[in-house]
N, C-alpha and C positions, 0 to 999 in steps of 0.2 A: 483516556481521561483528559490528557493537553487537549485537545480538540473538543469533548465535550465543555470546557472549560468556556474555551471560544467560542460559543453558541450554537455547533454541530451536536445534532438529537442523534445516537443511534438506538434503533430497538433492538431488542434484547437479540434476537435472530442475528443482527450484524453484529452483535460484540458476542454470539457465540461459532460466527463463523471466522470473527479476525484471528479470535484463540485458536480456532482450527486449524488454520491458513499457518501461522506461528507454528505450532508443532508440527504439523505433517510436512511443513519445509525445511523446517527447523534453522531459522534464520535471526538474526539480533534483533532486538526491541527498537531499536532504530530503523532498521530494516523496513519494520513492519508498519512504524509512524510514519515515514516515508513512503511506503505503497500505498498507505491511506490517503495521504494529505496528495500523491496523485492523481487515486480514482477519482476523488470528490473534485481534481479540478478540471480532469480530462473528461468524468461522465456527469458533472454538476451533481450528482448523487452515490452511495455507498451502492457500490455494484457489484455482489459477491463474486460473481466468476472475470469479471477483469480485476478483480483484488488479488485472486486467487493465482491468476494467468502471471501477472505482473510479478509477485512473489516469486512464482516459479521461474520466470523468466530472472531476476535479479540474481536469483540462485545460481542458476545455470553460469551467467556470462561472471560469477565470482565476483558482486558489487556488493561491498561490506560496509560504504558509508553513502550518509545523506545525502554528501555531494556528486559521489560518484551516480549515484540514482537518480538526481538530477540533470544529471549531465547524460545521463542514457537514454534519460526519456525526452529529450527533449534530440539527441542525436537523430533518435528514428521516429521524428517530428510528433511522439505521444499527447502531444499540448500544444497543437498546429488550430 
């Protein structure tokens, strides 16, 4: 909803894939505002399976805040 606020459209398909993404990673709502607001800058558009990829990757390397998600994606140049 922050991001559609911002004037990002998503259809119905990509906000019932973020709710996906969310539970079957099962990661913070931060988290997941965070892997958004990177696909859309890494792939210019909502990209379900690098949303999906990036989640599961944040999970993995145990990244629980915004900055640290920032600070990872940008380590292994995600926004080169």
């Amino acid at each position: 909803m922050h991001l559609e606020n911002k004037g990002f459209k998503f259809g119905e398909d990509a906000i019932g894939f973020i709710y996906f993404g969310k539970r079957s990673v099962n990661v913070s709502d931060e988290i997941v505002n965070t892997a958004i607001e990177i696909t859309l800058k890494a792939q210019k558009r909502f990209d379900n399976s690098f949303y999906m990829s990036l989640l599961e990757t944040l999970h993995a390397n145990n990244i629980n805040t915004h900055q640290e998600a920032w600070r990872y994606a940008e380590s292994i140049q995600l926004l080169a």
